[in-house]
N, C-alpha and C positions, 0 to 999 in steps of 0.2 A: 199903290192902289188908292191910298186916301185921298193925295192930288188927281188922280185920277178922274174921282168919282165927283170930287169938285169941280170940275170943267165939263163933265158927261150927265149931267141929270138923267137922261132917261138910261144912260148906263145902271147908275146908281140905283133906280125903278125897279130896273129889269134884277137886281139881285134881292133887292129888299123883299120884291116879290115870292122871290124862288125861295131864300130864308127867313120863314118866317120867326121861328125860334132858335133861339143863337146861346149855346152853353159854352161857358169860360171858365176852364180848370186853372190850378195856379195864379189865379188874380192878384195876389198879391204881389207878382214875376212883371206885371206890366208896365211899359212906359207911356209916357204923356200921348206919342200917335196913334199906338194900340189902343190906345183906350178912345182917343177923338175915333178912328176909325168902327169900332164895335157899337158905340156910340150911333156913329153914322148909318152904319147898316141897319141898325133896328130902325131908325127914324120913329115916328109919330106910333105906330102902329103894330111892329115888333117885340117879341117878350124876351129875354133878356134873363140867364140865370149863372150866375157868375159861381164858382169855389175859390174860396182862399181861405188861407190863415194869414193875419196880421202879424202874428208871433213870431213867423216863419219867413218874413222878410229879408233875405242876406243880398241882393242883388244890386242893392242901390247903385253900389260902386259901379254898374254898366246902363245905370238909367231905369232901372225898376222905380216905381212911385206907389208908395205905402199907400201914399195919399189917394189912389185913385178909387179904394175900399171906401174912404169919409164920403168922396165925389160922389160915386154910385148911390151913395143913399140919400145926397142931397137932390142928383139929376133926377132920381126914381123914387119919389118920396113917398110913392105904394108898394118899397119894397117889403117884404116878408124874409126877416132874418130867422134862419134855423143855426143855432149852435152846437156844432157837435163837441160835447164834453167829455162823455165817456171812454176811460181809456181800456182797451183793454190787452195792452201790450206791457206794462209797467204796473212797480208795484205801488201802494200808496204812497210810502217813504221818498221814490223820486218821484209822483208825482208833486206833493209837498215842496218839494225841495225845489221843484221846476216852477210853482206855481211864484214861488218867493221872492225866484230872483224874474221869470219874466214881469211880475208885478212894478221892476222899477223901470220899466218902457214907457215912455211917454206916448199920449196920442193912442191908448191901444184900445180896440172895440168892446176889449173884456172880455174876458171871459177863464170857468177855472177849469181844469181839468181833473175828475175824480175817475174811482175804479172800484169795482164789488170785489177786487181782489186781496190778496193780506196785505198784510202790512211792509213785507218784505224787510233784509237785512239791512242793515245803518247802513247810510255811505259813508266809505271812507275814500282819501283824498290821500297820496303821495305826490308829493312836489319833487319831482325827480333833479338833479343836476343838470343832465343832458340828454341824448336819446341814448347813448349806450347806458349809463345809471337807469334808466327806465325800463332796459328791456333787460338789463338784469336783476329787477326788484320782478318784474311782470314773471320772467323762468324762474325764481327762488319761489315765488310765491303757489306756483304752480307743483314744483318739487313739493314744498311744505303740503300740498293738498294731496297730492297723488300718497304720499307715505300714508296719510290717513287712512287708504283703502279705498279714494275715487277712482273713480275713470276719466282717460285721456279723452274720449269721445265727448266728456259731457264740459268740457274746458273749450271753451272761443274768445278771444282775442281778436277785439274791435278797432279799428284807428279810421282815422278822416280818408287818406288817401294812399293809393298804392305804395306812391313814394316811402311811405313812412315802412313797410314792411322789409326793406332789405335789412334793414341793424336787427330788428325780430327775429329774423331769419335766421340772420347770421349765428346770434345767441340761442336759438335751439337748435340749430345744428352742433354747436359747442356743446351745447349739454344731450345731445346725444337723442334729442327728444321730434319723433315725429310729428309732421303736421301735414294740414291740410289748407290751401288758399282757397278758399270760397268764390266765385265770381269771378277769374281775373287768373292768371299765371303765376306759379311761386318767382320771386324775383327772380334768382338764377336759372328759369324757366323759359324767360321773357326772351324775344330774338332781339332784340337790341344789346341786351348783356351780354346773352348768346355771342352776339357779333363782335364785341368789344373781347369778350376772353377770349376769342378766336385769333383777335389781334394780338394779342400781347402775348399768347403760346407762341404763334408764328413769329414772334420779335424775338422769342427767347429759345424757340428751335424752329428753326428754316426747314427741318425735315419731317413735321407734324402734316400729313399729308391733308388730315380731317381739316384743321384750323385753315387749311391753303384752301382747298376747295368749298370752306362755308366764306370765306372774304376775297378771293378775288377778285370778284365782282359785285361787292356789296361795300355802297353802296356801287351803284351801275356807275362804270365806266367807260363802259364800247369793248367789254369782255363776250367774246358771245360761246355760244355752246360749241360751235364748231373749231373756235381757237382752243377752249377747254379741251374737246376732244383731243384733239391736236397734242398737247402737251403732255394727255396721259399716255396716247401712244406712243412715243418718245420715252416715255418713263416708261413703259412695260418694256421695252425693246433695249432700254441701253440700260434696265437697272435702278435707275434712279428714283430720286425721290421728284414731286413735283414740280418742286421748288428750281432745284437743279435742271431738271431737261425745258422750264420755263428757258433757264440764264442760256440754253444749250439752244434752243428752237430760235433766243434773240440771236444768237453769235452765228447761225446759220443763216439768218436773213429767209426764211422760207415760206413769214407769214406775209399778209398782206400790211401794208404801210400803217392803216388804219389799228388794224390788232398789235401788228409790230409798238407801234407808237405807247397804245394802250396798256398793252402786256408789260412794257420797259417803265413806265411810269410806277405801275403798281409795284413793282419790287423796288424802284427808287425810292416810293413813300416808304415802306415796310425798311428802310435802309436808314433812311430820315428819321423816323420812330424809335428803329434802333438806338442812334446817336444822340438820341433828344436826351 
């Protein structure tokens, strides 16, 4: 749209007109076009109100430009900076502790972050070995509080990204301790895992009818519901397990070439699996 609006002036007119005031959340998220474009659409005349934090910059690596914060106050030298400082999600101690180390950023617009709230408990800091040492310092430490007489409700357990919660998981399952995933599926919840333990039951018993019927056709291979159908009937009729009147419907030749083909693959992979 930016070349765009460079070849089209009276394109470019016709929107400048329609927006006159233009709000940019995440500004600190932009790159060099975004910003020549936002830029462009105020032109001469348009007001212009950006949000960011400089602090909060991690994007770079895909083209985000910190830089374009300093830009905007050079391009808009009637800007009016509002700082918002106050926290009030955090105790004073991280904030301190936050303020200390973003202090060694270079280039940063400044600013500190305080809070009317206490003081809160010292941080303490384990350097774990690896993620299972981690997630069994995080369960012990947990055990150690609940003996005291807390409650499990009032315990959460934060990490960066989903990934990170299967070994967590694993470890309070070990110890026998419930939980709750916030946002998002408990890892062994997930249909991809789902789909993988599906596999590897069906590797290790052909006769797991449940495991056969969640992978057959997952993913999609030219399985369709009518072949499925097909092969339960076969199983209800002669007995068997799914698996079996599958091998029993190929050796009759009674599907069509298409699902014949399809149906004979999947059990050849799950054969290959096996042997892997």
């Amino acid at each position: 749209s930016h070349e765009l609006w460079l070849k089209n002036p009276r394109l470019l007119q016709h929107y400048q007109e329609r927006f006159r005031h233009i709000l940019v959340d995440e500004f600190q998220d932009t790159n060099t076009i975004q910003y020549a474009w936002v830029k462009m659409l105020a032109g001469d005349a348009g007001t212009v109100m950006i949000v960011g934090d400089d602090d909060q910059s991690i994007y770079g690596w895909r083209g985000a430009k910190i830089e374009n914060l300093h830009r905007f106050e050079r391009d808009y030298s009637d800007t009016k900076t509002i700082r918002l400082e106050q926290n009030y999600r955090s105790t004073a101690t991280i904030l301190k502790a936050s303020n200390a180390l973003i202090a060694n950023n270079a280039d940063r617009l400044g600013k500190s972050l305080w809070t009317e709230g206490n003081e809160g408990e010292p941080i303490s800091v384990y350097a774990a070995f690896n993620e299972i040492d981690e997630s069994r310092f995080i369960v012990s430490r947990i055990e150690d509080w609940l003996r005291i007489g807390n409650k499990r409700s009032d315990v959460a357990i934060l990490y960066r990204s989903n990934a990170q919660s299967r070994v967590l998981e694993e470890t309070l399952l070990r110890a026998g301790m419930p939980y709750l995933v916030y946002g998002g599926f408990r890892f062994f919840d997930r249909a991809e895992i789902k789909d993988v333990m599906a596999y590897l039951r069906l590797t290790n018993n052909r006769d797991d009818d449940t495991a056969f019927e969640r992978v057959v056709n997952t993913p999609t291979r030219g399985i369709g519901n009518k072949t499925i159908s097909e092969v339960r009937l076969i199983a209800r009729e002669r007995q068997l397990s799914l698996w079996q009147a599958a091998k029993e419907i190929i050796q009759d030749k009674s599907l069509s070439l298409r699902a014949h083909n399809a149906l004979t693959a999947f059990l050849t992979l799950l054969d290959e699996i096996s042997n892997a």
